[in-house]
C-alpha positions in Angstrom: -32.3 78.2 111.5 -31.7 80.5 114.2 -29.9 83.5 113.7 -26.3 83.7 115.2 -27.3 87.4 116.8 -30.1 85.7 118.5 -27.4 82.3 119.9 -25.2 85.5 121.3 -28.0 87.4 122.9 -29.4 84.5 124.2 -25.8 83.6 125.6 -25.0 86.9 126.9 -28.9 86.9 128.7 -27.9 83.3 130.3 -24.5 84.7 131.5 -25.5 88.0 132.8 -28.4 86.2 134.9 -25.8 84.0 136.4 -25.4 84.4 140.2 -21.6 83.4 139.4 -21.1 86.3 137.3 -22.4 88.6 139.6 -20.5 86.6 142.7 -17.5 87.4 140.4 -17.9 90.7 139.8 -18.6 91.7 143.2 -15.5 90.0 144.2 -12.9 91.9 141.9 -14.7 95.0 143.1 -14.4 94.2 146.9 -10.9 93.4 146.1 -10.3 96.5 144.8 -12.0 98.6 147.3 -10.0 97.0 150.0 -6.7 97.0 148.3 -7.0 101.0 147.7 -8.9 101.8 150.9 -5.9 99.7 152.7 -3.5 102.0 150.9 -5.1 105.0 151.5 -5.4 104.5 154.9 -1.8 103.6 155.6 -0.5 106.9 153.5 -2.8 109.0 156.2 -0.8 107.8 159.1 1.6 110.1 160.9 5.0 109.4 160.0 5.9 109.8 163.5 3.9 107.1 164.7 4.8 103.5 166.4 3.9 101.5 163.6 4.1 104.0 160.8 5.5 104.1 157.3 9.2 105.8 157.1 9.1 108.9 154.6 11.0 106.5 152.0 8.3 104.2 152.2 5.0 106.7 152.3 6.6 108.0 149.0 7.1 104.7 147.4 3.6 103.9 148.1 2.3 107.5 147.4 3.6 107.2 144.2 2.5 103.8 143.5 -0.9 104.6 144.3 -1.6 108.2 142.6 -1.6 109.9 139.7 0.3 109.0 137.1 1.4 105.4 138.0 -1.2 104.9 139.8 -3.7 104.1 136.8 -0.9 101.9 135.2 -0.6 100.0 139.1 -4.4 99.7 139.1 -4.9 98.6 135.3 -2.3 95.5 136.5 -3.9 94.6 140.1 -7.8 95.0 138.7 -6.8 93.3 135.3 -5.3 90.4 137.4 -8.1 89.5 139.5 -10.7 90.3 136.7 -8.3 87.6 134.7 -8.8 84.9 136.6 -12.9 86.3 137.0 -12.7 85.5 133.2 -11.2 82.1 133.6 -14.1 80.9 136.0 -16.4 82.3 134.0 -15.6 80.9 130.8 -14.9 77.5 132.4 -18.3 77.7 134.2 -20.2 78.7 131.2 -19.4 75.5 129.2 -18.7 73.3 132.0 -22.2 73.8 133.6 -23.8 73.3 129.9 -22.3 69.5 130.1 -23.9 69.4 134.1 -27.3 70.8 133.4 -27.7 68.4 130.2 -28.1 71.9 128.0 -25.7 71.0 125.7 -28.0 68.0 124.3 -31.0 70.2 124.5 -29.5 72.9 122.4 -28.1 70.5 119.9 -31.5 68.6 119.4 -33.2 71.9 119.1 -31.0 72.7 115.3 -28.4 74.3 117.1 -25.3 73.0 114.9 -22.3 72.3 117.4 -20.1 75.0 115.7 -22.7 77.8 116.5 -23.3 76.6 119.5 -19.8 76.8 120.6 -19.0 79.8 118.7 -22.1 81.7 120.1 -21.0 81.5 123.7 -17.0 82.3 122.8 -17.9 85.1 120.8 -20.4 86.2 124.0 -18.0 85.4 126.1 -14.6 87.4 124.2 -17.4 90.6 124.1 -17.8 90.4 127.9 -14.0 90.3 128.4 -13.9 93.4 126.5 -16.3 94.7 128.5 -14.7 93.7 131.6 -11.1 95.0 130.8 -12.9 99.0 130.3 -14.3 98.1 133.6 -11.1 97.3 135.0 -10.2 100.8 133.1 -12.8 102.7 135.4 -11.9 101.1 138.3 -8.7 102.1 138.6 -8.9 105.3 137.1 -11.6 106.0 139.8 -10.0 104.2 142.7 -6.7 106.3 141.7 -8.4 109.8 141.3 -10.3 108.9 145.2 -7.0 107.8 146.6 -5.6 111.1 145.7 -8.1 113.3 146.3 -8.6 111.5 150.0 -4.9 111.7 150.6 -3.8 115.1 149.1 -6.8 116.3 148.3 -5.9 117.2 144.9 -7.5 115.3 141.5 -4.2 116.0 139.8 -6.3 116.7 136.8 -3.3 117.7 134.8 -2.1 114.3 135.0 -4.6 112.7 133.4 -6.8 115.7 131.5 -4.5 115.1 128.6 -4.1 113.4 125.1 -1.2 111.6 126.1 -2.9 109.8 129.2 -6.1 108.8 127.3 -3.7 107.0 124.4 -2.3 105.5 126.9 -5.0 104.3 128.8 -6.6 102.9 125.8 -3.5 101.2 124.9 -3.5 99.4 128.3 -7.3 98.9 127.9 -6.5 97.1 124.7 -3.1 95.0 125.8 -5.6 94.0 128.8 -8.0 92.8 126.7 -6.0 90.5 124.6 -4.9 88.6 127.9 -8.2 88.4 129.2 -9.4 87.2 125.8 -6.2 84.2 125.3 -6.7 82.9 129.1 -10.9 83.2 128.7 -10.2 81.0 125.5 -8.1 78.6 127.1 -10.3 78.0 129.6 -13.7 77.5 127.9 -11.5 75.0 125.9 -10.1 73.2 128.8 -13.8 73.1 129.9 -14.9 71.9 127.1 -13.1 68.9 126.0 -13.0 67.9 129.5 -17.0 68.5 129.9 -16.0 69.9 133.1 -16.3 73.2 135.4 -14.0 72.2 137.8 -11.2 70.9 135.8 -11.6 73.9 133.5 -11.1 75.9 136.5 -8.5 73.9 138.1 -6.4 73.4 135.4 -6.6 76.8 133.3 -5.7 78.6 136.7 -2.9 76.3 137.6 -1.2 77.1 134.4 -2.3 81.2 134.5 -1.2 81.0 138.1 1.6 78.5 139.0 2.7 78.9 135.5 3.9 82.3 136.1 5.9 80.8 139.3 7.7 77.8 137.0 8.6 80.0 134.1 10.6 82.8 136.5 12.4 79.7 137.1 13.3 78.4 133.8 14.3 81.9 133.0 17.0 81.5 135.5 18.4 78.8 133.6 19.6 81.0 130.7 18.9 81.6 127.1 17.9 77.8 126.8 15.3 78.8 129.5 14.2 81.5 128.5 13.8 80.1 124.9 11.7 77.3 126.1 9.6 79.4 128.8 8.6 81.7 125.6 6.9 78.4 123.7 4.3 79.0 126.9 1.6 81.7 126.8 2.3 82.9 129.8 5.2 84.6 128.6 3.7 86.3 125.8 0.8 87.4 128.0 3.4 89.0 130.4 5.7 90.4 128.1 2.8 92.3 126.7 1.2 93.7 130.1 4.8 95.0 130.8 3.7 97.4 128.2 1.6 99.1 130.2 4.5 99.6 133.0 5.2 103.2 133.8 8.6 102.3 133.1 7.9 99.8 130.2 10.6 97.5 128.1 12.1 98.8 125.1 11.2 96.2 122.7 12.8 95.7 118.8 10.3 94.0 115.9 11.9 90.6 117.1 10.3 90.8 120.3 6.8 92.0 119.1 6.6 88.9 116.4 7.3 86.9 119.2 4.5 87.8 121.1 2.5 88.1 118.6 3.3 84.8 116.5 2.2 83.2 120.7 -0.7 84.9 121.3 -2.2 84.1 117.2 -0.7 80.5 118.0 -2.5 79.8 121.4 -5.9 81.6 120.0 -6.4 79.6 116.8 -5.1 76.5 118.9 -7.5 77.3 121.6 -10.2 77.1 118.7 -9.5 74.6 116.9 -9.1 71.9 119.8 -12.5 72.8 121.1 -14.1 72.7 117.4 -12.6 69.1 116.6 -13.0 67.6 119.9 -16.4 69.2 120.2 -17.6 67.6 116.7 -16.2 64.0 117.8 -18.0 64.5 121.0 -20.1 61.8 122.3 -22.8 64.3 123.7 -25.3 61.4 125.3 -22.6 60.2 127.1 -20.9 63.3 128.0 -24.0 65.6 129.7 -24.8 64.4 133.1 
């Protein structure tokens, strides 16, 4: 039998030869680049000019953009778009398995179907860790050129200390666990669907428009609100906020929440894919 080390290195070779996964990764960073290179460029403009930002508004972007809320800004834009990076990946990595006919080949080779599945989650959680400390130097480093471009200062003393680097790694962490619950959900999605596209399509309709439909049912009320908090996108939001500069002041209530949604939507995320992955007809579903 093969060992489970080799599965997951073999995994983790397949995705990081993927032309999507570079294609992805090039993308969040051009994103980046253009979002902080369009900031930086509008806080060098004269005040004075036809066109230019009022002083109210330079210093609402100034300190958006720079040291110290800038990390915690750039931490939520980079962690957003790698998110949804993480969602197309998953959903491509077991989507394309059913579309290339791997999933049979693996499977007649003594791959079991559990290992097989868990191999490429576990591969696939490990490179959304990796991603979200990417995110992490990202913004640090988009942050640190922004302000040295603009004021020409590092403002080391913002961020040379203890409390900045628990922070950051706190944010690291709470960015991680998103990534990890939408990645799930996706390769899921993809899964029992034995489709990229619908894994895709539907797993970013509910990170995406989800977001939009719950703001309403908040609106509602308490009945609202109750019933938008039975969603993971809720839970996922309510524990970015955290890494606010200004963040919420929750009680133990509101962390068992979160976490009680988060443990619910994981193991549910699992165990859909394992059951409906050992019932699978895998002739009939590989094209």
């Amino acid at each position: 039998m093969t060992p489970f080390s080799t599965l997951v290195r073999v995994d983790r070779s397949r995705i990081l030869r993927r032309p999507m996964t570079w294609i992805l990764g090039i993308i969040v960073g051009g994103m980046t680049g253009l979002i902080y290179m369009s900031l930086a460029l509008v806080l060098l403009l004269p005040e004075d000019t036809e066109g230019g930002l009022s002083a109210q508004e330079s210093a609402d972007i100034r300190e958006l953009v720079i040291f110290p809320d800038g990390f915690s800004f750039g931490m939520s834009a980079i962690g957003g778009f790698a998110t949804i990076a993480m969602i197309i990946l998953a959903a491509g990595v077991f989507g394309s398995e059913f579309s290339w006919g791997t999933v049979r080949t693996s499977l007649m080779a003594g791959v079991s179907r559990d290992r097989f599945y868990a191999s490429k989650v576990t591969t696939l959680v490990a490179i959304a860790g990796l991603v979200a400390i990417i995110a992490a130097v990202l913004a640090f480093g988009a942050t640190l050129t922004v302000g040295l471009v603009v004021d020409q200062d590092l403002y080391a003393d913002e961020w040379l200390t203890g409390g900045f680097i628990l922070d950051a790694l706190l944010m690291i962490v709470r960015t991680f666990i998103a990534m990890a619950v939408w990645t799930l959900i996706a390769a899921t999605v993809a899964l029992v669907t034995h489709s990229l596209a619908a894994g895709v399509g539907v797993t970013l309709g509910a990170y995406i428009g989800g977001d939009i439909v719950f703001s309403l049912l908040r609106a509602a009320g308490d009945i609202g609100r109750w019933a938008a908090r039975l969603f993971p996108n809720e839970a996922v939001n309510a524990l970015l906020s955290m890494n606010n500069t200004d963040p919420p002041s929750y009680v133990a209530t509101d962390y068992l929440w979160i976490t009680a949604n988060l443990l619910f939507y994981t193991a549910a995320a699992i165990a859909i894919a394992i059951i409906s992955f050992r019932r699978m007809d895998i002739i009939a579903a590989s094209g």
